[in-house]
C-alpha positions as a printed Julia matrix, in Angstrom:
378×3 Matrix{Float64}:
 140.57  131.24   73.82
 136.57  131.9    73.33
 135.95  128.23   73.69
 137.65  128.27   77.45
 136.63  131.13   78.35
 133.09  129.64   77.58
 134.23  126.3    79.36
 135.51  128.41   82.27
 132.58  130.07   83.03
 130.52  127.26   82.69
 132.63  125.48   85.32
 131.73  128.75   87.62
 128.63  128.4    86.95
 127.8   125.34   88.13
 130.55  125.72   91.11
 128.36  128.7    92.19
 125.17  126.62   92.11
 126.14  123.75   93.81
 127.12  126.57   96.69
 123.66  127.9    96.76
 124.6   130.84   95.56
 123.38  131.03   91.66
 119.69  129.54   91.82
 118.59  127.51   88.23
 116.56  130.2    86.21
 113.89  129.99   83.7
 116.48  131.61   80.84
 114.94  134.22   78.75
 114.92  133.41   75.36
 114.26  129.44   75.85
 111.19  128.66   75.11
 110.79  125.3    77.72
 111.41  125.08   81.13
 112.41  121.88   82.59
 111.79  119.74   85.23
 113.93  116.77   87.27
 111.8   113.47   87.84
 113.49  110.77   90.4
 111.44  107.69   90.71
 112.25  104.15   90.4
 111.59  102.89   87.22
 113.12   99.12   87.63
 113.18   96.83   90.58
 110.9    95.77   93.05
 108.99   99.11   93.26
 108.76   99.89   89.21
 105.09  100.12   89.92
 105.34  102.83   92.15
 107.63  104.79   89.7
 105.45  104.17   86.81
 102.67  106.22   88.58
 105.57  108.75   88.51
 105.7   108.88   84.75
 102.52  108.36   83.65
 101.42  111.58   86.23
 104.04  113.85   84.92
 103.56  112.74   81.43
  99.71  114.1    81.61
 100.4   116.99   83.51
 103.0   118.25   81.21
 100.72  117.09   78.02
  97.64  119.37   79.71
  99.68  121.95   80.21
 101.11  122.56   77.37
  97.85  121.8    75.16
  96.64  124.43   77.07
  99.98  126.83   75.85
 102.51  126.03   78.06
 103.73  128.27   80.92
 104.18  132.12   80.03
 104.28  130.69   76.44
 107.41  128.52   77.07
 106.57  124.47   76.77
 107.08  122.49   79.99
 109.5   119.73   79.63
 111.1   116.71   81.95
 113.82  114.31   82.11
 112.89  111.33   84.36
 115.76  109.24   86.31
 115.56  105.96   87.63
 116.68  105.68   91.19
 115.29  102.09   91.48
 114.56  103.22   94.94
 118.11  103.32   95.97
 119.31  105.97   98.0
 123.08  106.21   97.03
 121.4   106.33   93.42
 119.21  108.77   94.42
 122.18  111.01   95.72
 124.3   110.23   92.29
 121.1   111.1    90.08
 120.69  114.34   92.34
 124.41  115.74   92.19
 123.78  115.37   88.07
 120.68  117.14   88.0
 122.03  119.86   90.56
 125.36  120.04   88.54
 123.56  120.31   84.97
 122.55  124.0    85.84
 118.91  123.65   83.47
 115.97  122.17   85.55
 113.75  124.98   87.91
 112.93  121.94   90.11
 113.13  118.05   91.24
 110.09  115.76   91.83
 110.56  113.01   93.73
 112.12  110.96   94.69
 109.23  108.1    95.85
 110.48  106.58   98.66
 111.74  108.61  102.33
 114.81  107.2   102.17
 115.72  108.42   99.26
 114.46  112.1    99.2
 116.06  112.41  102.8
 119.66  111.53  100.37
 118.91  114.04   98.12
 117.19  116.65   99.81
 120.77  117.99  100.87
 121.85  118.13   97.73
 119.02  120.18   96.13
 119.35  122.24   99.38
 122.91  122.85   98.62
 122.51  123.92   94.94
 119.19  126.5    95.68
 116.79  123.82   94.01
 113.37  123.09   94.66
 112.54  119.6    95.71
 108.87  118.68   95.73
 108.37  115.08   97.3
 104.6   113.85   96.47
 104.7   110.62   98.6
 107.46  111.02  100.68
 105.73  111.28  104.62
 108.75  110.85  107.12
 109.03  114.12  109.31
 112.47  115.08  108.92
 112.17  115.53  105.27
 111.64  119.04  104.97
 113.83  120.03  107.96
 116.42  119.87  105.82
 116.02  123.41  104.64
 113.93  126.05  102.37
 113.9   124.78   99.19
 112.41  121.05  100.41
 108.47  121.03  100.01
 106.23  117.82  100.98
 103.04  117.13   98.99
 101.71  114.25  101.26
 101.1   114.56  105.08
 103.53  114.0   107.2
 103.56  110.21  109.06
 103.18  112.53  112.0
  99.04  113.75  110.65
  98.5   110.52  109.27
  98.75  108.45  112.86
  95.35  109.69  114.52
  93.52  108.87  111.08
  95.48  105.42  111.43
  94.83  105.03  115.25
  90.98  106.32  114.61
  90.13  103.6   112.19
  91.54  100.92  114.31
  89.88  102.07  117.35
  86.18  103.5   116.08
  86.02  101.93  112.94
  87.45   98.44  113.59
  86.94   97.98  117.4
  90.19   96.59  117.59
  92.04   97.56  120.65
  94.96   94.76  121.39
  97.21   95.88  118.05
  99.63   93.29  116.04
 102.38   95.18  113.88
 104.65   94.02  111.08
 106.38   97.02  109.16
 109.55   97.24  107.18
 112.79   98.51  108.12
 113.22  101.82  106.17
 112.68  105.07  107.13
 109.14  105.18  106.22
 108.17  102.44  107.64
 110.34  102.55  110.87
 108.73  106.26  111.04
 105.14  105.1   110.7
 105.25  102.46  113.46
 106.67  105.1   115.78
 103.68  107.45  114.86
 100.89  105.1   114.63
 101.91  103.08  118.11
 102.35  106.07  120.1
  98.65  107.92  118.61
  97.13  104.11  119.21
  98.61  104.23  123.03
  97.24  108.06  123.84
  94.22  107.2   122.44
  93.78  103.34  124.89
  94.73  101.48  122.5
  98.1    98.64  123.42
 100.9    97.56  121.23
 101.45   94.16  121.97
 104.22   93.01  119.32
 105.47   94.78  116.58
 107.77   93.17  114.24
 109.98   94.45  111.75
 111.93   92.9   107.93
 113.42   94.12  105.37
 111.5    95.08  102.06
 113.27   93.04   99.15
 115.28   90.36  101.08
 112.08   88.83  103.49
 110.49   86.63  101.07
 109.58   84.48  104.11
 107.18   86.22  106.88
 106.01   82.95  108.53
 108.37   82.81  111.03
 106.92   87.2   112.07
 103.81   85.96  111.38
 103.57   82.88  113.77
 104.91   84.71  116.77
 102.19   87.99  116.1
  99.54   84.8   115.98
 100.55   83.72  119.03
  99.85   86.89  120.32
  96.39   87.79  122.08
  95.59   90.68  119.12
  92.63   91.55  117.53
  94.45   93.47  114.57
  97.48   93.53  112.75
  98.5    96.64  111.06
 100.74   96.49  107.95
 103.2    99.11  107.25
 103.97   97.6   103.6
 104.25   98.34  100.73
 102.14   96.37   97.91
 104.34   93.52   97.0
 105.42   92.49  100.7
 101.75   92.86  101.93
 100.5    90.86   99.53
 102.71   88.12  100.54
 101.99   88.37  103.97
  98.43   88.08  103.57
  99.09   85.14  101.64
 100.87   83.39  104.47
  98.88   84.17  106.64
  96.34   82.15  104.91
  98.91   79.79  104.31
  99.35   79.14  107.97
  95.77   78.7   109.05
  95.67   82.62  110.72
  93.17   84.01  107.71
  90.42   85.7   110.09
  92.0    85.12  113.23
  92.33   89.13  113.2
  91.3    92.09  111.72
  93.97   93.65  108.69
  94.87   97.52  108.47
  97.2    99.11  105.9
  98.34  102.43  104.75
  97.77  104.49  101.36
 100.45  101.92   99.99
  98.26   99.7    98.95
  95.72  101.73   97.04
  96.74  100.45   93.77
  95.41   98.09   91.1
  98.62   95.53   91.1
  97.92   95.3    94.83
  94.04   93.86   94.16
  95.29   91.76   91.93
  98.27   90.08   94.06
  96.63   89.99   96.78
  93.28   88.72   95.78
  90.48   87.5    98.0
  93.47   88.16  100.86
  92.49   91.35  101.06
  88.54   91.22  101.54
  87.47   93.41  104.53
  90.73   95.01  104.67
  90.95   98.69  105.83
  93.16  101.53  104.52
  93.38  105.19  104.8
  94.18  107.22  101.46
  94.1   111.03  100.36
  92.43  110.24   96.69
  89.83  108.01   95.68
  88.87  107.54   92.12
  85.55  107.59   92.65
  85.54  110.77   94.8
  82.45  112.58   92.28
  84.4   115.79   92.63
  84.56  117.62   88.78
  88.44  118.17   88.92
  88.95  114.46   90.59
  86.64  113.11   87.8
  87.98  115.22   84.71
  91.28  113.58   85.76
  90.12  110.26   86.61
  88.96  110.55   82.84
  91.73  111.97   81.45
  94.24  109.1    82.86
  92.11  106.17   80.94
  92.14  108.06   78.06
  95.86  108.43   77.9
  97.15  105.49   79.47
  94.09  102.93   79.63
  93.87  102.33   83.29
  92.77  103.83   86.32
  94.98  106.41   88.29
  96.06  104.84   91.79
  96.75  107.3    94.8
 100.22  107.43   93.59
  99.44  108.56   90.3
  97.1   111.66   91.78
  99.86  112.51   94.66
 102.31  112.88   92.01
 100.0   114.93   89.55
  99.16  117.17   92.0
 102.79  117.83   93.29
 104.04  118.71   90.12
 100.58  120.67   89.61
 102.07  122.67   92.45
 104.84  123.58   90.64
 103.07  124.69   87.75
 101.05  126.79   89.73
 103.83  128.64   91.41
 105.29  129.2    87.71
 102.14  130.59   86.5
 101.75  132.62   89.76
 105.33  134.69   88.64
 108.19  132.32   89.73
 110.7   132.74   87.09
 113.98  130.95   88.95
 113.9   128.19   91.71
 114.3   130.86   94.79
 110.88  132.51   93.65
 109.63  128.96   92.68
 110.53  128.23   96.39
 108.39  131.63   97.24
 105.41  131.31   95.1
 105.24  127.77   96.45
 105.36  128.27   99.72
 102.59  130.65   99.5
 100.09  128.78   97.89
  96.63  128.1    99.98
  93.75  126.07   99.1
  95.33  124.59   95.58
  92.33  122.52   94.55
  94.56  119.22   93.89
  92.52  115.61   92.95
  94.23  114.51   96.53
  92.29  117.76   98.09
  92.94  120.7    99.0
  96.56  121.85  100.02
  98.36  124.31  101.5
 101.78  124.28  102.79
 102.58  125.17  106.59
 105.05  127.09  107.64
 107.67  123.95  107.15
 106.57  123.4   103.53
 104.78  120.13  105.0
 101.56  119.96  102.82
  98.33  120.08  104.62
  95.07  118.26  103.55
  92.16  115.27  104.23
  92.21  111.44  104.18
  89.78  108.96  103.21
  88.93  105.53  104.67
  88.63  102.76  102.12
  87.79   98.92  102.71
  88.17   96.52   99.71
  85.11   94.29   99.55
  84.31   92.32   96.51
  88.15   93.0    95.26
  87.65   97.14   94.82
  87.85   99.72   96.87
  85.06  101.51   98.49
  84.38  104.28  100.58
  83.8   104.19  104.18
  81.74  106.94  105.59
């Protein structure tokens, strides 16, 4: 009878959370508290979700060098969502319905987060999104937070560099068909047009089936442009950069990008593609900033290679978290609290503090690769 009793309650447990009505504690007597990590570990953005892990991994290994949280250990359990959004959804409904984690991080991509912000909504968990920037996100309710700017603050920047830094006023655009990228076309075309700036083709594909851009890339050629801006991520702009040497159009315009492509794996596909290209980011390793440095440093040591903007967005989100724990937040609704009060947090990617629709709040960079690394553009 004990036994389900026990199972009983356990069932009304979770029943209650999944309402919103019981929020996921920090349980006295445990000595860890525990945190949800969607990324995609397999498929065509593993790269992406290995920034995940290897972030979380030092944060977690800092913090508790350094005694843990309120003398409990911090733990996670990473999932891999392979940057599906149905699997996203399925991986969120297990971590809502397992009753023991004070918050999710991730998942990577818009698309997914906006399938399992709902979900963590539903069950009175926090949801902390480091890279997700499509506007809607956080609209979904209370408990969603947003660690990166919002598509929406990232379009002047975008427009800006085109326009002042580039010269480039008769605009090209390929970008794919998710929400992110559908999202950041939108933004970036409209900013481009207040500002003077004309549209004159923009093209979309879809990430994962279009191994073939020359057919996109011949009609933006035939275009009169003097840019094309790539809403990519690493692997599909690489290959477009390649055809477009491929077809004879290497120089024939100027190249923009996104944050997307401020990783190593990009460099390295992409090659001598990429010379003179321009992108706008909210780390750079370089940055001679103590705390961006001390981690910079800390990253080789442990895992041998430089941190990407990825890897930084991701350590500082779930830095966010740990400061709203140490600030007092002993369940997810005080998590969601302490959280949404924090100003100036000194993060690698800046400063942040959240506005008054958890959307995170802090400065870009401009980079242009030259010589086949990333440098800073004043």
């Amino acid at each position: 009878m004990k036994s389900i009793f026990k199972k009983a309650m356990a069932l009304l447990l979770v029943m209650l959370m999944s309402m919103g009505v019981i929020a996921p504690a920090v349980a006295e007597g445990e000595d860890t508290i525990k945190l949800a990590v969607i990324a995609p570990l397999t498929g065509d953005f593993a790269q992406y979700g290995e920034a995940y892990r290897t972030a979380v991994e030092l944060m977690v290994s800092q913090v508790n060098a350094e005694g843990g949280i309120n003398g409990k250990q911090l733990t996670y359990d990473i999932f891999d969502d392979k940057n599906d959004a149905k699997e996203s959804a399925t991986l969120a409904g297990r971590i809502a319905d397992d009753g023991s984690y004070i918050a999710l991080l991730g998942p990577f991509a818009s698309t997914c987060a906006l399938a399992t912000a709902p979900i963590m909504q539903n069950a009175g968990i926090v949801e902390m999104c480091p890279t997700c920037t499509h506007p809607d996100l956080t609209a979904t309710g209370d408990y969603i937070f947003r660690g990166v700017i919002t598509s929406q603050l990232e379009a002047p920047i975008f427009a800006d560099v085109t326009l002042n830094k580039l010269g480039a006023s008769k605009v090209g655009i390929i970008y794919t068909q998710d929400d992110w990228g559908i999202t950041t076309e939108q933004e970036y075309a409209n900013k481009l047009t207040e500002l003077g700036g004309t549209v004159v083709i923009a093209e979309n594909y879809i990430s994962g089936s279009t191994r073939d851009f020359t057919p996109i890339l011949t009609k933006i050629a035939g275009e009169d442009i003097d840019l094309l801006f790539v809403a990519a991520m690493y692997n599909d702009s690489a290959m477009i950069l390649e055809q477009l040497k491929q077809l004879g159009y290497e120089g024939k315009f100027k190249v923009q990008g996104t944050g997307s492509l401020y990783t190593d794996e990009f460099l390295q596909l992409a090659g001598e593609n990429a010379e003179g290209m321009y992108i706008t980011a909210s780390f750079y390793a370089a940055n001679p900033a103590e705390n961006v440095q001390t981690f910079v440093s800390a990253y080789k040591d442990m895992f041998g290679s430089e941190p990407n903007l990825f890897a930084a967005s991701v350590y500082d989100g779930a830095g966010l978290i740990v400061e709203a724990l140490k600030n007092g937040a002993t369940d997810s609704a005080s998590l969601r609290d302490n959280l949404a009060a924090i100003r100036e947090y000194d993060g690698v990617t800046g400063k942040a503090s959240f506005n008054e629709n958890r959307d995170v709040i802090k400065d870009e960079v401009v980079l242009k690769i030259e010589n086949g690394q990333f440098v800073y553009v004043d």
